[in-house]
C-alpha positions in Angstrom: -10.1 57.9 14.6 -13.0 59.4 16.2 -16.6 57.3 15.8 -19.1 59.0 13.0 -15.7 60.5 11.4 -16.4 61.1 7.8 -13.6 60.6 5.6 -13.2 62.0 1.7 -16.6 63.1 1.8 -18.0 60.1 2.1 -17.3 57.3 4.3 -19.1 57.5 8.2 -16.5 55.5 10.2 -19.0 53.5 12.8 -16.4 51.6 14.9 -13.1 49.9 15.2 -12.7 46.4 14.5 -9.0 45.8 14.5 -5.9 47.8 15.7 -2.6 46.8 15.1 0.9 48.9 15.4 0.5 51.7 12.2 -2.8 50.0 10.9 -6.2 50.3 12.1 -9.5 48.5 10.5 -12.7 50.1 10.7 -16.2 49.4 9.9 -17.7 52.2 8.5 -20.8 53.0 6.0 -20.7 54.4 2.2 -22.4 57.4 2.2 -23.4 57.5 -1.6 -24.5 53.9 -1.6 -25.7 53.3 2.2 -24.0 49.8 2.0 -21.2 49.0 4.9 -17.4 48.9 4.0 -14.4 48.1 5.5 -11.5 50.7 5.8 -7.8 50.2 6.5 -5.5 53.3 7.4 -2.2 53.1 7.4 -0.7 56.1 9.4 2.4 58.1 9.4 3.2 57.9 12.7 6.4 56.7 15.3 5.9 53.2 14.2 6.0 53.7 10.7 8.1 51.6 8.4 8.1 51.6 4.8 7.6 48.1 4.3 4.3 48.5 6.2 3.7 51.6 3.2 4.7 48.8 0.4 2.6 45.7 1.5 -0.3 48.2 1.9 0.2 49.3 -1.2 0.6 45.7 -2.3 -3.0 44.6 -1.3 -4.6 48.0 -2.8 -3.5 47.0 -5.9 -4.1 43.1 -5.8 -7.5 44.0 -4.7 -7.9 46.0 -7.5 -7.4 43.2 -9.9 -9.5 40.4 -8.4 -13.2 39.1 -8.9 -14.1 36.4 -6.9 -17.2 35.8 -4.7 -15.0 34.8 -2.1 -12.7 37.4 -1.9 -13.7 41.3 -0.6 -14.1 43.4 -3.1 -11.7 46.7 -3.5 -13.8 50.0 -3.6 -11.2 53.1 -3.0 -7.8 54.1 -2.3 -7.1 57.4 -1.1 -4.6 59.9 1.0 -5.4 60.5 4.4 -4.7 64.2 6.2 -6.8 63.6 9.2 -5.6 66.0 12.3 -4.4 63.1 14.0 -3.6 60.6 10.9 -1.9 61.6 8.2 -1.6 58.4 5.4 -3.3 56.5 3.0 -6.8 54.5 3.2 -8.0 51.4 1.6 -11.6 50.5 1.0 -13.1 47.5 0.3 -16.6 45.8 1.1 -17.6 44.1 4.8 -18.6 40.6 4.9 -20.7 39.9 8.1 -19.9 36.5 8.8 -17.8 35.3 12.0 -14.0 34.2 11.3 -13.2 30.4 12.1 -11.0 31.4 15.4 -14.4 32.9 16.6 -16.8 29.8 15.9 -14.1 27.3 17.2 -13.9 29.7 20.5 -17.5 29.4 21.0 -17.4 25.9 20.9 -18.4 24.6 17.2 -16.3 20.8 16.6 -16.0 20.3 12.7 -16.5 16.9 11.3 -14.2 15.0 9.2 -17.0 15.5 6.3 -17.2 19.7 7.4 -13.1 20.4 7.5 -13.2 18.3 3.8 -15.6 20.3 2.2 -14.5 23.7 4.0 -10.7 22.5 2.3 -12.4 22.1 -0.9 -13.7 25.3 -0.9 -10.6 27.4 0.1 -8.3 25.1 -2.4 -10.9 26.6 -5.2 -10.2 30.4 -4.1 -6.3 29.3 -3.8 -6.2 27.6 -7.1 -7.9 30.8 -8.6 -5.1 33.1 -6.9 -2.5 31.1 -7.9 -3.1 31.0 -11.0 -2.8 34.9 -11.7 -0.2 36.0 -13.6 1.8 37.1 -11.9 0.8 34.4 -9.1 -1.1 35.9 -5.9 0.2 34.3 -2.8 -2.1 35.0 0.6 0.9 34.3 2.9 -1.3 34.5 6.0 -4.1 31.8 6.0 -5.1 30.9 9.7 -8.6 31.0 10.9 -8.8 34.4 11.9 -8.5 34.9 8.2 -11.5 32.9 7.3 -15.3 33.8 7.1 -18.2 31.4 7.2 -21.8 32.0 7.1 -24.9 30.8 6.5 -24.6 27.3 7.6 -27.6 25.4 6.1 -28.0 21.4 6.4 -25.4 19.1 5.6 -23.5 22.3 4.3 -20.5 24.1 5.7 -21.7 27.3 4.5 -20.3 29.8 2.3 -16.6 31.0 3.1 -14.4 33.6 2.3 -10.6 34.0 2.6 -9.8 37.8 3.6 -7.3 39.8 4.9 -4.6 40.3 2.1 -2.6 42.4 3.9 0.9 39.8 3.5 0.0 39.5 -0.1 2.7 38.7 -2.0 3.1 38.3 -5.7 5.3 35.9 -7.3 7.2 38.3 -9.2 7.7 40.2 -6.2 9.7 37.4 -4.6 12.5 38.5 -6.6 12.9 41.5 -5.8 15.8 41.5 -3.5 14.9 42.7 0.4 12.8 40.0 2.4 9.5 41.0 4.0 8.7 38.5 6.3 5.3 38.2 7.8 2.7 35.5 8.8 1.9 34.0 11.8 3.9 31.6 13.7 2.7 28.2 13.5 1.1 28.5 10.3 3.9 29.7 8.1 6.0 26.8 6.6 10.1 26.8 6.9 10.4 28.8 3.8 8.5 31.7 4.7 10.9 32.5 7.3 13.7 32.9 4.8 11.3 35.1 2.8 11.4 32.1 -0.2 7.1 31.8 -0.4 5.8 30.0 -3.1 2.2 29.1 -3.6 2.8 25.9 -1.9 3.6 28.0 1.4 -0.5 28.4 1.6 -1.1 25.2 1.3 0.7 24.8 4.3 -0.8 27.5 6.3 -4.3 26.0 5.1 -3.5 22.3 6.0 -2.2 23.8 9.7 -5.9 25.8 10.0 -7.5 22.6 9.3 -5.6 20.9 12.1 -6.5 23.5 14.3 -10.3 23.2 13.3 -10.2 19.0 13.9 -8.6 19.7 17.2 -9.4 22.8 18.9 -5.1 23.6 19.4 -3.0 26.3 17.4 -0.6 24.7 15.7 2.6 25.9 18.2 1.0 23.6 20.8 1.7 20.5 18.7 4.2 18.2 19.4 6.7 18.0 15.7 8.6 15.0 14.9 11.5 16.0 12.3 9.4 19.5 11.6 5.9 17.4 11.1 3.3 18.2 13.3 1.2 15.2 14.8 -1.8 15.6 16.1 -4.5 13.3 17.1 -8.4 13.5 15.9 -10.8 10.4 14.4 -10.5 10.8 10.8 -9.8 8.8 8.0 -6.3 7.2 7.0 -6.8 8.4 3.6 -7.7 12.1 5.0 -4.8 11.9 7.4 -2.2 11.1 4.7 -3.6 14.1 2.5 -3.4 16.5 5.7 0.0 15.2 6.3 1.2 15.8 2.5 -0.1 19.4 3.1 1.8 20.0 6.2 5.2 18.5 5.0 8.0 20.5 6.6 9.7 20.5 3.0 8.6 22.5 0.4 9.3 19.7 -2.4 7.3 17.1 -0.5 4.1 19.0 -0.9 1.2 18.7 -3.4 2.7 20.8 -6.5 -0.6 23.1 -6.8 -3.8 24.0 -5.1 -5.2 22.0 -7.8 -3.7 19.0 -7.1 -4.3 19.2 -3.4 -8.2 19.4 -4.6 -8.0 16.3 -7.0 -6.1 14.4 -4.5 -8.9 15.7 -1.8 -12.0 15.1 -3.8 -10.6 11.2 -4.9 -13.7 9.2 -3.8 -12.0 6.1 -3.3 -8.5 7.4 -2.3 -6.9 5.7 -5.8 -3.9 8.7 -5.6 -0.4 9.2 -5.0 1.9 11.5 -4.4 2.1 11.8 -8.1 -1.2 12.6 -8.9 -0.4 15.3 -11.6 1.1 12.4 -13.8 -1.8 9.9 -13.8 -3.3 10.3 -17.2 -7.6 10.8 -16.9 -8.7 8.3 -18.5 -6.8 5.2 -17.0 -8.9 2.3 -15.5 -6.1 1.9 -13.3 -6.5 2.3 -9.5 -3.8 3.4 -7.2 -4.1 2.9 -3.1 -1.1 4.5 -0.8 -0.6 5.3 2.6 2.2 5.7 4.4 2.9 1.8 5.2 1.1 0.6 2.1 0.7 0.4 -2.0 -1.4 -1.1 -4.0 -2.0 -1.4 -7.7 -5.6 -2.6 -9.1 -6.2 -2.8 -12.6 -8.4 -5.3 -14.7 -7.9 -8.2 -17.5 -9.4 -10.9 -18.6 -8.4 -14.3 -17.3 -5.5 -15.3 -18.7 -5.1 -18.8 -17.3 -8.6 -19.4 -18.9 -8.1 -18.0 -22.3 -4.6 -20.2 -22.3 -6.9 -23.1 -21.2 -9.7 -22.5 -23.7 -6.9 -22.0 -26.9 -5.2 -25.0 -25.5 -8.4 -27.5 -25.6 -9.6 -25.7 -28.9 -5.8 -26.4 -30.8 -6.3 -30.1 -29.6 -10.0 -30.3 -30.9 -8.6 -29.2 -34.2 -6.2 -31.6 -34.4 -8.4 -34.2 -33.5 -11.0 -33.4 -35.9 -8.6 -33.2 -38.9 -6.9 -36.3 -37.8 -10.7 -37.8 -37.6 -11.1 -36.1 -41.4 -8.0 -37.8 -42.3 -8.5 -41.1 -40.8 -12.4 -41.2 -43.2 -10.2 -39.6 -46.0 -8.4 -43.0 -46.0 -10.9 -45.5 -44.9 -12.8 -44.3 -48.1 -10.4 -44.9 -50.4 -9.9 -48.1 -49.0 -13.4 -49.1 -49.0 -13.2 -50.1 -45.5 -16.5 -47.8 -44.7 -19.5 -46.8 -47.6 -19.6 -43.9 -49.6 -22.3 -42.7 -48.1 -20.9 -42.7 -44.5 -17.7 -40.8 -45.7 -20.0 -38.2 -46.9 -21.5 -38.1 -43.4 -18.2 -38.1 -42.2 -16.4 -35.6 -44.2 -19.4 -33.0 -43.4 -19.1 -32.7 -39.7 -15.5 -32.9 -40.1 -15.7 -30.2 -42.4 -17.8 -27.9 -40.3 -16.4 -28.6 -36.8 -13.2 -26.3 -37.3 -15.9 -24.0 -37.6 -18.2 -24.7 -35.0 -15.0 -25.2 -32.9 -13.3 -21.4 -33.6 -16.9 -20.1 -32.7 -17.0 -21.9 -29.4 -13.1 -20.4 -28.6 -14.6 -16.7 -29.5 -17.8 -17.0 -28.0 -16.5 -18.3 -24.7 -13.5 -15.8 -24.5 -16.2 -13.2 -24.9 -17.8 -14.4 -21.6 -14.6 -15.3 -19.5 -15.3 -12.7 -16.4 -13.2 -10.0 -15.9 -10.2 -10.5 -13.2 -8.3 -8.0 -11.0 -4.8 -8.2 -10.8 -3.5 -6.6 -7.8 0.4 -5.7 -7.1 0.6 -4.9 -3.0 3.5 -3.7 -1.5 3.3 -3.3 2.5 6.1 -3.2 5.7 7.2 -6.9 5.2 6.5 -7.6 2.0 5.0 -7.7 -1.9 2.3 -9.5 -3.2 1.2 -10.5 -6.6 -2.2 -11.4 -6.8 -5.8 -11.7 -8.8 -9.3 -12.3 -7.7 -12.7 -12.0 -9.3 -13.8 -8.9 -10.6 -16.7 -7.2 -8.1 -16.6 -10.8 -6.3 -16.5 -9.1 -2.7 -16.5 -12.7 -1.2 -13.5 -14.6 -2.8 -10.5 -14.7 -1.3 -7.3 -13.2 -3.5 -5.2 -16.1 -5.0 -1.6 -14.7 -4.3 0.4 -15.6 -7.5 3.5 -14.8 -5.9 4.8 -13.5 -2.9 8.7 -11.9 -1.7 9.4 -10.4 1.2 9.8 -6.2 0.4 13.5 -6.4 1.4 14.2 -8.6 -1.7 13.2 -6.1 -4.1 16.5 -5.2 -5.8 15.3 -3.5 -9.1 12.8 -1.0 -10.6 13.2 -0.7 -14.3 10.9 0.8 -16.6 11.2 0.4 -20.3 9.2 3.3 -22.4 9.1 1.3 -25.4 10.3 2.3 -29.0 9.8 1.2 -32.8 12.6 -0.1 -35.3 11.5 0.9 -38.7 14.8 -0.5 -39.6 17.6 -3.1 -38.0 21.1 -3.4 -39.7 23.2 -6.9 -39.3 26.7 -6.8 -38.1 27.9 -5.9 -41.8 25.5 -3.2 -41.4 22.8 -4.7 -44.3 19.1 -3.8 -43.9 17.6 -7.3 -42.2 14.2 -7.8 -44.1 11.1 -7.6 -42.5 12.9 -5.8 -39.5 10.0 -3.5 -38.4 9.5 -4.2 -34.7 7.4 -2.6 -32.3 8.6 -3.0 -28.4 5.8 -2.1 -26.0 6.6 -0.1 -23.0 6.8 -2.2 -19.3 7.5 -1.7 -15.8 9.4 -4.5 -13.9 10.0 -4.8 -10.2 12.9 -7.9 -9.9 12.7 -9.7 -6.7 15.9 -12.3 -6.9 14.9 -14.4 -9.6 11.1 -13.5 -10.0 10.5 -11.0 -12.0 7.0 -8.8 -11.5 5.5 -6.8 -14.0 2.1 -4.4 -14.2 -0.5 -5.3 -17.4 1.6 -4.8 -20.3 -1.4 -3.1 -22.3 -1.1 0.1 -20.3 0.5 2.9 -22.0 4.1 4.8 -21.6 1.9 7.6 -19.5 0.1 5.1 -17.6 3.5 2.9 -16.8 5.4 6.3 -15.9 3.3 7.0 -13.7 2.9 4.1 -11.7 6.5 4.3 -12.0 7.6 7.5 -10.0 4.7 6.0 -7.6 6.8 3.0 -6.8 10.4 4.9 -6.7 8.9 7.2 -4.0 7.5 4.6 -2.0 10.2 2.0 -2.5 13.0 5.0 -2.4 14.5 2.6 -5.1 15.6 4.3 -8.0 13.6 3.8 -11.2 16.0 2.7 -13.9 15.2 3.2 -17.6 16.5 0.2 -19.6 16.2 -0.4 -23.7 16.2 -3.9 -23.7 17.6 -5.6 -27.4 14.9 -6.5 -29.3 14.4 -9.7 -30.9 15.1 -9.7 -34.6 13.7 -12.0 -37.2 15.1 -14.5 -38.6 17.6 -13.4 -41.2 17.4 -14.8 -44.8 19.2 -18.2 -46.1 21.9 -17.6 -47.3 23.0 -21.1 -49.2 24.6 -22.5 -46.0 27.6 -19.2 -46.6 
């Protein structure tokens, strides 16, 4: 295509940006509205094929149907009979803004902090493809395929994701020839097979941010069982996340682009790999690496409330025995009436005084953490002060990780009704079992705060199966009936 070519009446083609076999890109300008645009032309030549015709069509009509400021824009779609192209055009609007490949070429290094909030950004635009109906799946997210511009500050800049050439919808997966395309070392296992799912660009997004942190396309990487390690000076937390991302197996990856972006935008790292199933509100915190779990979550002191209702039962045993004691003496005139009146009145308001003491100084027991940690060698069950950076954790019990023999989890139910072995109604049998999670180590049994609820404790759960690979085991332990009536000694 010839430079200042004008095409259906209207578009000035001003030069070639990209060439590949039956497509060219061109930059060209809109006539009518002066603005730059980008067209592709497919062309009927030698190399034709018609699945080149369908995913062309494919991205006409995606672009068609998407609005996002990160996305180009769709303008026209016409048929080409040019005297040496004969084919079909697609127009969409030019974003001036240098790809990643080109920025990392020319020497730019990316910062822990930079590749986060550049993931953060892409993950929104992925989030808002996937969830189209039907599902819009990029298949071909590399650097090349990413703009940036206007770097200001601490900010990245803006970005945009273009290039929706391998777009692919999720309806279209099923429709019974496989297309594949990508590019190799950013396309997961399954796009090979032509299975894609939305997943597939979390991969290919994870893989561009490796690139980014080390400067080296993903097919110079050494893989260990079909993960890629790499080296670079980030976090732990941010290494775990980039290594859920790039998991070789489709099922091992973060469920959504959604998820990937809660997981990614957890300020203290308190996730999982089951982030979708931690309920929002929970005051429970949740810390896992690869080597290493631990489970946080708060309480009152429960050694000091058992101490306090312990010295308050005896003070109230004391005093009535004290009450009793001037009861007697009275009425054996062994003191005067007017000192069992003094008597009997701080006798009589001391069970008082003494309940308020037991609730006021409940009220101001501090807060404790209770921690459950779970490393290489071993499993810990400890508490320290809550917010006291400076005490050391008083381990409550301790196993070694090998002894762990059981994971149960009981979801907790309600009896309106229990029935005796003659199958009679056994009164007052309305019992309530709360929901618990148990981890048996021999003959110790561990268990998380019993106040949590079923979501909470399912959770934490699946957490613990996935780390522990220990199956979790859903038991209905008997509950504990009341007492059933006399019955004359029958």
């Amino acid at each position: 295509m010839k430079i200042n070519t004008i095409l259906a009446a209207r578009y000035q083609i001003i030069e070639q940006l990209n060439y590949k076999i039956g497509r060219q890109t061109f930059l060209a300008r809109d006539l009518q509205s002066q603005d730059l645009v980008v067209i592709k032309i497919l062309c009927f030549d030698a190399d034709f094929k018609w699945d080149d015709h369908k995913l062309f069509e494919r991205e006409a009509s995606t672009l068609q149907h998407l609005y996002h400021p990160a996305i180009p824009k769709y303008i026209d779609y016409f048929d080409l009979d040019e005297p040496n192209c004969r084919g079909f055009a697609l127009v969409q609007t030019y974003i001036d803004a240098p790809s990643l490949e080109t920025v990392v070429k020319e020497g730019r290094k990316f910062s822990e902090a930079d590749v986060i909030e550049l993931a953060d950004r892409i993950l929104t635009v992925l989030a808002y493809l996937h969830e189209q109906i039907p599902a819009v799946i990029h298949r071909d997210i590399k650097p090349s395929n990413i703009l940036l511009d206007n770097r200001s500050g601490n900010s990245i800049g803006d970005i945009y994701l273009v290039d929706f050439g391998s777009v692919q919808t999720a309806a279209s997966t099923y429709e019974g020839t496989i297309t594949i395309v990508g590019t190799c070392g950013y396309m997961p296992l399954e796009q090979f097979s032509g299975q894609t799912t939305t997943a597939s660009d979390l991969y290919s997004l994870g893989m561009t941010i490796i690139y980014l942190l080390t400067g080296n396309h993903p097919s110079e990487l050494v893989t260990v069982n079909g993960q890629v390690k790499f080296t670079a000076e980030i976090s732990n937390r941010f290494r775990r996340w980039l290594e859920k991302m790039t998991q070789p197996y489709l099922e091992k990856r973060f469920d959504s682009a959604r998820l990937a972006q809660i997981a990614l935008r957890s300020e203290d790292g308190s996730y999982g790999d089951f982030v979708h199933l931690k309920p929002a509100n929970t005051k429970v915190q949740l810390y896992r690496d690869r080597d290493r779990l631990e489970i946080i979550w708060q309480d009152i002191d429960r050694e000091r409330v058992e101490r306090t209702d312990k010295i308050a039962k005896i003070s109230f045993y004391l005093i009535v025995s004290l009450f009793w004691l001037g009861f007697i003496s009275r009425y054996a005139s062994i003191i005067s009436y007017e000192i069992f009146l003094w008597w009997f009145g701080i006798c009589s308001s001391s069970p008082i005084l003494s309940i308020s003491a037991v609730v006021i100084v409940k009220h101001f027991i501090p807060k404790i953490n209770y921690k459950l940690v779970i490393n290489e060698g071993h499993i810990y069950y400890c508490k320290y002060q809550y917010q006291s950076q400076s005490q050391k954790p008083k381990i409550l019990y301790q196993h070694l990780r090998s002894q762990i023999e059981i994971l149960a989890y009981n979801p907790g139910y309600i009896f309106d009704k229990c029935l005796d072995s003659q199958g009679n109604v056994v009164q007052g049998s309305n019992i309530t079992v709360p929901p618990k999670l148990y981890l048996y180590c021999r003959d110790t049994e561990y268990h998380v705060l019993d106040s949590l609820s079923q979501a909470e404790f399912w959770w934490l759960g699946q957490e613990l199966s996935d780390f522990l690979n220990l199956e979790l085991q859903i038991i209905y332990p008997t509950p504990e009936l009341p007492a059933a009536p006399s019955c004359g000694g029958c």
